[in-house]
C-alpha beads as a LAMMPS data file, in Angstrom:
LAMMPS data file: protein, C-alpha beads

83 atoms
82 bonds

1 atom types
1 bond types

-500.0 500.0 xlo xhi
-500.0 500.0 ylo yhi
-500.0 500.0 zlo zhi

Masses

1 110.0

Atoms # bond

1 1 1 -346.539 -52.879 -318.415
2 1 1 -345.855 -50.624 -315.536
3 1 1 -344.094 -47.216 -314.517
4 1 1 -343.422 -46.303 -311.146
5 1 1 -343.935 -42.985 -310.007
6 1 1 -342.438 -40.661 -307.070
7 1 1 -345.212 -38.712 -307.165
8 1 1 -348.777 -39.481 -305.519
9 1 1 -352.176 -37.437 -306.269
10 1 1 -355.165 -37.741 -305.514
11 1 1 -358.263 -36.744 -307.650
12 1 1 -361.820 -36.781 -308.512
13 1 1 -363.294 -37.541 -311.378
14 1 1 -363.893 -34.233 -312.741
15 1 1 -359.643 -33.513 -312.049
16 1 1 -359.132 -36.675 -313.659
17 1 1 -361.124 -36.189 -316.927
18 1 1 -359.846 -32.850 -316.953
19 1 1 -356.031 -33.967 -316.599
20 1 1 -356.793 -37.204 -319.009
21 1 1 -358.223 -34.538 -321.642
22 1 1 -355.129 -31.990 -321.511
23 1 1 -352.638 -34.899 -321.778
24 1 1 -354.771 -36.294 -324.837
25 1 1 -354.346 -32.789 -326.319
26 1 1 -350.755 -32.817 -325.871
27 1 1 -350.218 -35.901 -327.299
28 1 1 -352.136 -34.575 -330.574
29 1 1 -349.571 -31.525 -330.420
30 1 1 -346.483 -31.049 -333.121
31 1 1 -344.457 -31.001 -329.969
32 1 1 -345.211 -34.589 -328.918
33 1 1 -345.251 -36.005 -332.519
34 1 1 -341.624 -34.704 -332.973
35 1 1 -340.458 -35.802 -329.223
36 1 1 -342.008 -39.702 -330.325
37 1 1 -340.580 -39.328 -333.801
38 1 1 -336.970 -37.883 -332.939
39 1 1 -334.570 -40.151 -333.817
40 1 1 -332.135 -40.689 -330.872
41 1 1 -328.469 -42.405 -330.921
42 1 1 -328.095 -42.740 -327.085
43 1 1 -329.738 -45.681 -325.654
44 1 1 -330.134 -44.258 -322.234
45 1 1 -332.095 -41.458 -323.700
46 1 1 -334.322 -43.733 -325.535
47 1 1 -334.996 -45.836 -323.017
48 1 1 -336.120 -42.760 -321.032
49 1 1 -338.442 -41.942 -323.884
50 1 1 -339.840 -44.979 -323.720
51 1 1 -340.517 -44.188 -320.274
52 1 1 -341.996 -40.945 -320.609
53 1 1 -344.457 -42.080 -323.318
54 1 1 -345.759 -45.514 -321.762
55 1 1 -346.527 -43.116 -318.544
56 1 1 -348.387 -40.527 -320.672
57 1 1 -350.491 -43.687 -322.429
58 1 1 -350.785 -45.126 -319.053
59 1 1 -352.370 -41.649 -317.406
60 1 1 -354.590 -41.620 -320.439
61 1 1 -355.912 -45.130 -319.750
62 1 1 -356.589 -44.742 -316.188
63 1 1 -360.004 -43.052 -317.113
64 1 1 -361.129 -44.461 -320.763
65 1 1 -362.298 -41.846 -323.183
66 1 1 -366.218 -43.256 -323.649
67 1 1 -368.005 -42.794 -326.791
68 1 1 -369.864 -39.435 -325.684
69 1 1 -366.740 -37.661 -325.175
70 1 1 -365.049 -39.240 -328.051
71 1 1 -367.702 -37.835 -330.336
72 1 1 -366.533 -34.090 -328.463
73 1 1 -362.745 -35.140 -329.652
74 1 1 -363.495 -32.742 -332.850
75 1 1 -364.214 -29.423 -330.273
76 1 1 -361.419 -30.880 -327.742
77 1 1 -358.791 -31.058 -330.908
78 1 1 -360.063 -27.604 -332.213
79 1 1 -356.993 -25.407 -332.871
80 1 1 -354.332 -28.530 -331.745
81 1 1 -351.784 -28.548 -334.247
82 1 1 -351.596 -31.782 -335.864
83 1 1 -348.923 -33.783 -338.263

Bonds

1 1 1 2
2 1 2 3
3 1 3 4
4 1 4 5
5 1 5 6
6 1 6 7
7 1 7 8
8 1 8 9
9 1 9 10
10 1 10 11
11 1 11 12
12 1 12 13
13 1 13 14
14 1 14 15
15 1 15 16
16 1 16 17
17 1 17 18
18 1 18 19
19 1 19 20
20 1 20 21
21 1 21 22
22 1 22 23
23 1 23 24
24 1 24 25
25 1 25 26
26 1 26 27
27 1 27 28
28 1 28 29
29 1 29 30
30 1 30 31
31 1 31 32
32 1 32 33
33 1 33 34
34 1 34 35
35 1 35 36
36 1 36 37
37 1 37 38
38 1 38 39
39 1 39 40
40 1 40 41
41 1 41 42
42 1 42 43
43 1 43 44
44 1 44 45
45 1 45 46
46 1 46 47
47 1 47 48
48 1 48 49
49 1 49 50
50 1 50 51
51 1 51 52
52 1 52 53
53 1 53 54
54 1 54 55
55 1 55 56
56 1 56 57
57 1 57 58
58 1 58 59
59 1 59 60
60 1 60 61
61 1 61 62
62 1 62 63
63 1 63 64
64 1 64 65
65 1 65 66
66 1 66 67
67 1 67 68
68 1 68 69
69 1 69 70
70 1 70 71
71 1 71 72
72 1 72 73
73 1 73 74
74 1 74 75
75 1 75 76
76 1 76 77
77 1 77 78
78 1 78 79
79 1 79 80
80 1 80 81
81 1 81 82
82 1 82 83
């Protein structure tokens, strides 16, 4: 699968793991667990879900988590409210 984007950046690595880690926060927030969850009647509005969350997966997966940081997730998740 692929998104297309209007917007270009260009990072480093440290950007990008930075970036990667606040979107992997977000996505352990209540916030994002209620926007995936909601349930919507308008199809254009799902669709654009759909959209929004297969770009935030995508971002994440342009720089895997390896399995030094993933044993940090604990500290990285500390305080995150979770569902």
């Amino acid at each position: 699968m692929k998104t297309n984007t209007q917007f270009t950046i260009k990072l480093d690595l440290e950007e990008m793991t930075i970036l990667r880690d606040l979107v992997r926060i977000g996505m352990k927030s209540k916030y994002y667990r209620d926007y995936i969850k909601e349930e919507i009647d308008d199809l254009e509005c799902e669709e654009i879900r759909h959209h929004n969350m297969l770009a935030v997966t995508q971002f994440v997966n342009l720089s895997p988590v390896n399995s030094i940081e993933a044993m940090f997730d604990t500290k990285l998740f500390e305080g995150v409210v979770t569902v």
